[in-house]
C-alpha positions in Angstrom: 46.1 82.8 68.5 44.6 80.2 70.1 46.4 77.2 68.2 49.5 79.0 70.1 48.4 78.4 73.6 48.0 74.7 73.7 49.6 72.2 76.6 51.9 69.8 75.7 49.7 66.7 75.4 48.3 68.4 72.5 51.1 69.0 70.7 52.3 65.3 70.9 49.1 63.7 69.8 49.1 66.0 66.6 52.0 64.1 64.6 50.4 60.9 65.3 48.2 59.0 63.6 45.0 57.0 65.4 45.9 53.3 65.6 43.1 50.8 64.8 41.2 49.4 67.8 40.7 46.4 68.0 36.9 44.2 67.6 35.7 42.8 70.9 34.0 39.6 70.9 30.1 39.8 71.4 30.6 37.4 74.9 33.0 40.0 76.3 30.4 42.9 74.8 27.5 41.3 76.4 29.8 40.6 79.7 30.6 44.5 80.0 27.0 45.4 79.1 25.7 43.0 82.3 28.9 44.5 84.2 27.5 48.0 83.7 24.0 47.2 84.2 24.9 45.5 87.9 26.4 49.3 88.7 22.6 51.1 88.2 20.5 52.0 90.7 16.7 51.0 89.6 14.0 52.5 91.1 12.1 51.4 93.2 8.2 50.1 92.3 7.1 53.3 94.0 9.4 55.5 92.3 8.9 54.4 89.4 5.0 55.2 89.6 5.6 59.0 91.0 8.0 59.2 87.8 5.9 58.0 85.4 2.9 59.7 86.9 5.1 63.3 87.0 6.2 62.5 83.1 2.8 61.8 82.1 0.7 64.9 84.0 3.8 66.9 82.2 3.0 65.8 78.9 -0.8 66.5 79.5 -0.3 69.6 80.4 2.1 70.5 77.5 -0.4 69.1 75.1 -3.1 71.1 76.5 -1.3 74.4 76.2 0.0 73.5 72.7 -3.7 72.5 71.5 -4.8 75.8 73.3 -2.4 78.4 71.6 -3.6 76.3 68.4 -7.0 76.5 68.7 -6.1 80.7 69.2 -4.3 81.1 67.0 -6.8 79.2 64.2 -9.7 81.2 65.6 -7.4 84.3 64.8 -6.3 83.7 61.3 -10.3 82.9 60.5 -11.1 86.3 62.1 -8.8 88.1 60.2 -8.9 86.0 56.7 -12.7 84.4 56.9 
């Protein structure tokens, strides 16, 4: 069984019981959050343009198909049921 083949680690952590974490303060939150934030890469202005313009032609193009299989498929239930 698979229960049977477990490490170690697992089988210690099964008798005991989760201890309660502790609140942070909202200054530390907000400290961590700017922390993290420092660590991201933003794009650049250009980047950020040939992204959005990718995204965007993407979408475009999706809705384009979609409303095209619609428009199909409408034309073919009023063929067969009009």
């Amino acid at each position: 069984m698979a229960t049977e083949t477990r490490g170690e680690a697992a089988a210690k952590d099964e008798g005991k019981g989760k201890a309660p974490r502790k609140r942070t303060s909202p200054a530390l939150f907000v400290r961590q959050v700017v922390a993290e934030l420092r660590k991201v890469i933003w794009p650049t202005r250009r980047e950020l343009i040939t992204y959005t313009t990718a995204a965007l032609v993407f979408v475009l193009i999706m809705v384009a198909l979609v409303a095209g299989l619609d428009w199909v498929l409408q034309r073919g239930v009023f063929w067969v049921f009009g």
